[in-house]
N, C-alpha and C positions, 0 to 999 in steps of 0.2 A: 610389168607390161610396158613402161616407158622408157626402161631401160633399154627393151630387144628395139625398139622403136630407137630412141637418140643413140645405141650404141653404149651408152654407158650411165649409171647412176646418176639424175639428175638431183640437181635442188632444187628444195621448195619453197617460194613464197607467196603468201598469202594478198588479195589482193580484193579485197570484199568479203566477199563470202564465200569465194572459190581459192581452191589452192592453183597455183600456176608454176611449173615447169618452168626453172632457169637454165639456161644453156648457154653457151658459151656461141662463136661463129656469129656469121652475118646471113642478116635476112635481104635479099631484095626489097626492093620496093616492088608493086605490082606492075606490070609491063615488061620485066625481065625476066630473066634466069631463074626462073622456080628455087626454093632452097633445096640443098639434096637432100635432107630427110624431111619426112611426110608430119604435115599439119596433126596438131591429134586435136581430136574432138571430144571432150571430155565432157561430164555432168556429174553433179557431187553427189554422193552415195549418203545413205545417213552418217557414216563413218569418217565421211569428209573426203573420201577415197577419190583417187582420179580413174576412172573409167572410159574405154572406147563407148561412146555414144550409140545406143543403141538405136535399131531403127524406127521404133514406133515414138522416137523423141525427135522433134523438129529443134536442132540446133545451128546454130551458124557460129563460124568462125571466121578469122582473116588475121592475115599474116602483120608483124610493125617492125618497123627499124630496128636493128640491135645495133649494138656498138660492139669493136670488135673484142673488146676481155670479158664482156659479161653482161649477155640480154636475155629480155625478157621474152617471152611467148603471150602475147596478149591476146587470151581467147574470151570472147563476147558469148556466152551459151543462151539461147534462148527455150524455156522448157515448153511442153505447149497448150497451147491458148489457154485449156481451160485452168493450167497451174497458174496464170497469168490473169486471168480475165480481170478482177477488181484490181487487182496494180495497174492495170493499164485501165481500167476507166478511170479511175481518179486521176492519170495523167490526162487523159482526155479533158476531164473536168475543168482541171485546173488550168487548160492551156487557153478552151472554151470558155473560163471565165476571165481570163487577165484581156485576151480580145475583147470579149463583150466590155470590160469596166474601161476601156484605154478608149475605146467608141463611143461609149456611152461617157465619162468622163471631158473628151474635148468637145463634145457637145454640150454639157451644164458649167463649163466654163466657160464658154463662150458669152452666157448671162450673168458673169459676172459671180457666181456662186461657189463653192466648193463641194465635193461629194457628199462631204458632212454637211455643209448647209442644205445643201439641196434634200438629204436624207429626213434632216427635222421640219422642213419647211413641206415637203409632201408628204410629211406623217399627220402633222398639224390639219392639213389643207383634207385629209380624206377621214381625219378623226375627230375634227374639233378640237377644241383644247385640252390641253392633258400637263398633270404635275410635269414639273422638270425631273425629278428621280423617279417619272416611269417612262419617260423621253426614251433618258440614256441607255437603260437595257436593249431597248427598240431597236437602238441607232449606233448595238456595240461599241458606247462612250461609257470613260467610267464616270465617277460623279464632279471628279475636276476635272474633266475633260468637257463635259457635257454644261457644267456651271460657265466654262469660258465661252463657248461657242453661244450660248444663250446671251451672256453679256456683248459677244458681238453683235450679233443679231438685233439686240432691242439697240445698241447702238446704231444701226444703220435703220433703225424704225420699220421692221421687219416683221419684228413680234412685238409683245407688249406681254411683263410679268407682273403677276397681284400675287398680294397673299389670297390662298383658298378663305372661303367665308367660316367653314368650318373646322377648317385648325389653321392657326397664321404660323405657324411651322411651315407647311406647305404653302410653293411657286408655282402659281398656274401659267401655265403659258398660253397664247394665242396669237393666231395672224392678226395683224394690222390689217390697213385697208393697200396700203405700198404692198405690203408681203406678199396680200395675198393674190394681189396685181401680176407682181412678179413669178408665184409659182404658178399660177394657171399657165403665163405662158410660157413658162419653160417646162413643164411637165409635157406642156400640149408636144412642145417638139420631142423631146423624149420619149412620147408614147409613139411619138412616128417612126422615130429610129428604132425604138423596139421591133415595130411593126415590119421594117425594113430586114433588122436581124434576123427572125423568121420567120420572110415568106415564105422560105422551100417547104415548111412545115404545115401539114393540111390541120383542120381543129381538130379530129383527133387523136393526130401525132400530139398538140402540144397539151392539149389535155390530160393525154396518157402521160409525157415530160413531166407535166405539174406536180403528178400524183406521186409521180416515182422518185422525184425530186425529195417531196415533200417525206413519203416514207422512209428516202435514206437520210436526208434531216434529222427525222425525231429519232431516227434509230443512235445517228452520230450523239447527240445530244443525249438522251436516256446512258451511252456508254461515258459521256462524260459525268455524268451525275454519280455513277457506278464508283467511279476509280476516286 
């Protein structure tokens, strides 16, 4: 097929997960002189085969630079949506969350906090006090990680550590009266900037969000527990 196309036996290289057509000649850039042979639209067969794209497949391609001994054909396939749907929500996701944490982050710095402080110090503030090795699961710290932040903390008189009454094994942690000064009101702003974040969203939009959140949560979670 690529051959009556290019003229002649092309080479292949791999380039992801699609194989890609090497050719020799030069491409335009877009704005000029079309290349004289035709763009191919391809989609990878189980076979890994290159195929003309059929029409009930929404693909797109575009042309890239070659150099003149030997380029490449860089074709972008897109399959459609529904082959697509979960890869492109988690990009969603994930785009949605690095915004939200970079917002939500220069705002509890601004108090002087760190995401991590700020994470234990409004766990504390909505839970009461809790061991330090049930902290750190909470606040995805491992147990050195979560023992240094608590040593900061009671340094800057933040929190305050005892042994539990009932095993002195266990570090009870709690707010101070400073700490707990401190997170009321930087929570208070944070709840506002939340608030800010989704106002396009009616109760509920964010209700149903919550729900859906939270069931692909446990599902991710239950698959890690699996493997």
């Amino acid at each position: 097929m690529l051959q009556s196309i290019l003229g002649r036996t092309p080479r292949v290289r791999s380039i992801g997960a699609f194989k890609i057509p090497v050719t020799g000649g030069r491409v335009d850039p877009p704005g000029r002189k079309p290349m004289s042979h035709r763009c191919v639209r391809v989609v990878r067969t189980a076979a890994n085969a290159l195929m003309p794209c059929p029409p009930a497949v929404e693909c797109a391609h575009q042309r890239a630079s070659l150099d003149r001994d030997e380029h490449a054909i860089e074709i972008q396939v897109f399959m459609t949506r529904g082959n697509q749907a979960t890869d492109h929500v988690w990009i969603v996701m994930m785009k949605a969350m690095r915004a939200l944490t970079r917002y939500a982050g220069a705002g509890i710095e601004e108090t002087g906090l760190g995401l991590s402080d700020f994470g234990v110090l409004e766990l504390l503030l909505h839970n009461g006090s809790l061991p330090v090795n049930t902290i750190g699961p909470i606040v995805d710290l491992t147990p050195g990680s979560i023992s240094i932040l608590v040593d900061r903390l009671v340094a800057k008189d933040l929190v305050s550590r005892v042994e539990s009454a009932e095993d002195r094994r266990v570090r009870i942690v709690a707010l101070t009266p400073r700490g707990k000064e401190l997170i009321v009101s930087a929570f208070r702003k944070h709840s506002g900037q939340m608030k800010k974040v989704f106002s396009e969203l009616s109760s509920e939009e964010l209700r149903s969000l919550e729900v859906k959140l939270k069931k692909v949560g446990k599902r991710a979670a239950a698959l890690m527990e699996q493997s």
